[in-house]
C-alpha positions in Angstrom: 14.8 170.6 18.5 11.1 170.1 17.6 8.1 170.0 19.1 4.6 167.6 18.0 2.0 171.0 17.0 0.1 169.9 19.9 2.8 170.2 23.0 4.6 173.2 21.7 1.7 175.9 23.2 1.6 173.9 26.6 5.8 174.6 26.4 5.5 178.4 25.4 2.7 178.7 28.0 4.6 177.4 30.8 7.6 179.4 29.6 5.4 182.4 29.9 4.6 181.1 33.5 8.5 181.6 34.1 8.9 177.9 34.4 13.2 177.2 33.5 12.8 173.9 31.9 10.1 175.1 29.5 12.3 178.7 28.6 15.3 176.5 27.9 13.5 174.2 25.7 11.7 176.6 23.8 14.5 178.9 23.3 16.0 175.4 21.5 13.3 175.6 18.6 15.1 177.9 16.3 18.1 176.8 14.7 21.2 176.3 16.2 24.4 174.2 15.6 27.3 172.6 17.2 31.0 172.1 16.8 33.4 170.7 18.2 37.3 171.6 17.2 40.5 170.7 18.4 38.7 169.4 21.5 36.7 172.6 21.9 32.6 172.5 22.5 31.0 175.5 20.9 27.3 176.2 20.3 24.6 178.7 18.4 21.3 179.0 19.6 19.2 181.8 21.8 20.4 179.6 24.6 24.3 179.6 25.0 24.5 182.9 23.0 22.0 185.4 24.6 24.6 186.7 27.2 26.8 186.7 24.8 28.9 190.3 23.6 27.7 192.2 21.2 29.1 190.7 17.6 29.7 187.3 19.1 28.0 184.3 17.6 29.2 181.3 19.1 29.4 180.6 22.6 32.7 178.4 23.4 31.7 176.4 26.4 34.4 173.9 27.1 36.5 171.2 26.5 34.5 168.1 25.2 35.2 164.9 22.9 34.3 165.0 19.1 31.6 162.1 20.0 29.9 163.8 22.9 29.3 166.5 20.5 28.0 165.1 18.0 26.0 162.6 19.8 24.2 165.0 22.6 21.5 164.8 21.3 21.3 161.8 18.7 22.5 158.8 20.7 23.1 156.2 18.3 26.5 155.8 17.0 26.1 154.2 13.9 29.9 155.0 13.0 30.8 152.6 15.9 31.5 149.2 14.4 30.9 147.2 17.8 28.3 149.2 18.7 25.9 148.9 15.2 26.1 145.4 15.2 25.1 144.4 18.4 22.0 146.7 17.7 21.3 144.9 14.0 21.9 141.3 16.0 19.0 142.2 18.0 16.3 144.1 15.7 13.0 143.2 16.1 12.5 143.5 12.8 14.3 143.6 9.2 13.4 144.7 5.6 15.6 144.5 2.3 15.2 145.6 -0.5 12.0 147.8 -1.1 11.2 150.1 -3.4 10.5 153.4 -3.2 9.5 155.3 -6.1 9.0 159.2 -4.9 13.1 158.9 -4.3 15.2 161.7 -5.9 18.2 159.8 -6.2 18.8 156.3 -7.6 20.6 155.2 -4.5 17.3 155.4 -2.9 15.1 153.9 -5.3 15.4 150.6 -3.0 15.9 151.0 0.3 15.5 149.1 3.4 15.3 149.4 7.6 16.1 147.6 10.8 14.4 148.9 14.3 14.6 147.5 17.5 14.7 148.6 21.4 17.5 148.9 23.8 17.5 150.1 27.2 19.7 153.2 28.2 21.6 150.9 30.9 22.1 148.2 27.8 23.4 151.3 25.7 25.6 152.4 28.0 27.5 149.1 27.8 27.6 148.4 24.3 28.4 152.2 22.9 31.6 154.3 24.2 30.0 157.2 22.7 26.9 157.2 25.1 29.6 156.5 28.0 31.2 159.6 27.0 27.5 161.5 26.6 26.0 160.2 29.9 28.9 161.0 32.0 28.2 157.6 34.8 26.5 154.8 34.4 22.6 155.3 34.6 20.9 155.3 37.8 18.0 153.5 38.6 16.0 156.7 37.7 16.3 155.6 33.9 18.4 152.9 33.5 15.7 150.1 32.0 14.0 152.9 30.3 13.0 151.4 27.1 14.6 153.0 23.7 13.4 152.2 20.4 15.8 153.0 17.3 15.4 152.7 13.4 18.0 152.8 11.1 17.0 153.3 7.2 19.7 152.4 4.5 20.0 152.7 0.4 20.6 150.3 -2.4 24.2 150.6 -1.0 23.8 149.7 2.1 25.2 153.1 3.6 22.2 154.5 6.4 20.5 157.7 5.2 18.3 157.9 8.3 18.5 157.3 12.2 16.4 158.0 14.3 16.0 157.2 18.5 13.0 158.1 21.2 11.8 157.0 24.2 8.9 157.4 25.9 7.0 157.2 29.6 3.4 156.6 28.0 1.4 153.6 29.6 4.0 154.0 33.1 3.1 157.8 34.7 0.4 160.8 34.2 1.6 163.1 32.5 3.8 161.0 30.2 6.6 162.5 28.4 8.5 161.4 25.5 11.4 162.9 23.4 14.0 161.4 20.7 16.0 162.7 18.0 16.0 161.7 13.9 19.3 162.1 12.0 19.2 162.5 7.9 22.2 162.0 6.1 22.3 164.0 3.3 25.3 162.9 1.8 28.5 160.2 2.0 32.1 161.9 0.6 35.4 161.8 2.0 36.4 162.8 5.7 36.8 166.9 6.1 38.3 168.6 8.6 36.1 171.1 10.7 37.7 174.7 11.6 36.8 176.1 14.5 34.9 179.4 14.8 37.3 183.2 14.5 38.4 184.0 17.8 36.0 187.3 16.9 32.8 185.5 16.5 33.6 183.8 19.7 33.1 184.3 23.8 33.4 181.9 26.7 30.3 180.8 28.3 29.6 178.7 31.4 26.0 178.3 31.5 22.9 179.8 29.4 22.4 183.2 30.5 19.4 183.9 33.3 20.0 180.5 35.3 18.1 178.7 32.4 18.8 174.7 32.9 21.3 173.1 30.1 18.9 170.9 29.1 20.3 170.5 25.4 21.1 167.1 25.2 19.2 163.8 25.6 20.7 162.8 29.1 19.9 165.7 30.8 16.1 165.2 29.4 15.9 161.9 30.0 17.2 162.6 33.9 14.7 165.0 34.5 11.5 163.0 33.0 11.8 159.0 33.1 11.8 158.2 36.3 9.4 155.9 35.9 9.1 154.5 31.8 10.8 151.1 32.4 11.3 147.8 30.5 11.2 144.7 33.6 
């Protein structure tokens, strides 16, 4: 999770202040990872591993589907068929085909993009990977909250970059904004993912000292777009 330069001393100073939401995002800054095996969630990070033992390194926090994982944060699917085209049907706007000469591969010597917007309630129909993510259908709270997405492809035609945000600006004082950006480093045959040893790992509920989840783009965008609506 990153922060724009100019937000990220507002986040540590209100996490100084002792407010939850701020210590829980901030203690998502430094790397962390997630996996998901054999229908089991785990996670790195300062926020599910604080409490944990000493020696343990990943915090197993419960049963969870492969997608859910892997789309917490990142909620465009692009690996579901239904879902990608309905998105590329409606793009506001298309390129093919243009070059890019600081690329370090051939593959990406020509590349091109589509973007568009969606609303969260319009996701939730389209993608059963967001279904699974959001848990209901969204509320009126953030529903026709307005998501723009960009999706950047090779020569090939295989994406190499995805990216999603959303943002309140124009609709409430302070606004607030967040979004993820996916880079595909590499296409190769499926792998299978093994799960952490059973001595790196401990059973956690909830990040240690009552911090909020707040580690995933649902709960975020609960707890700030009331308000940052498409009519």
């Amino acid at each position: 999770m990153n922060f724009n330069r100019r937000l990220l001393p507002l986040a540590k100073e209100r996490a100084a202040e002792g407010d939850l939401v701020s210590r829980s995002l901030v203690a998502q800054t430094r790397p962390h990872r997630w996996v998901n095996a054999k229908g089991w969630f785990y996670s790195t990070g300062r926020l599910w591993t604080a409490g944990l033992p000493k020696g343990k390194t990943w915090a197993r926090r419960g049963r969870s589907s492969a997608g859910a994982t892997a789309f917490g944060e990142q909620i465009i699917n692009i690996f579901e068929t239904a879902t990608l085209k309905a998105l590329l049907a409606d793009a506001d706007e298309r390129k093919y085909d243009l070059p890019n000469p600081s690329a370090k591969t051939a593959d990406l010597k020509r590349t091109g993009f589509y973007k568009g917007t969606t609303t969260f309630a319009e996701l939730y129909g389209l993608s059963p990977t967001f279904r699974k993510v959001a848990g209901k259908r969204p509320d009126a709270s953030y529903a026709k909250t307005v998501v723009r997405w960009y999706i950047a492809f090779d020569r090939r035609g295989l994406p190499f970059q995805v990216s999603s945000d959303w943002s309140t600006q124009g609709q409430r004082k302070p606004h607030s904004e967040a979004g993820a950006a996916t880079e595909i480093q590499a296409w190769g045959p499926a792998t299978i993912i093994a799960e952490p040893g059973p001595g790196q790992v401990a059973v956690v509920r909830a990040p240690a000292g009552g911090l909020p989840e707040f580690d995933d783009m649902v709960e975020v965008i609960k707890a700030e777009a009331p308000t940052g609506t498409r009519q």
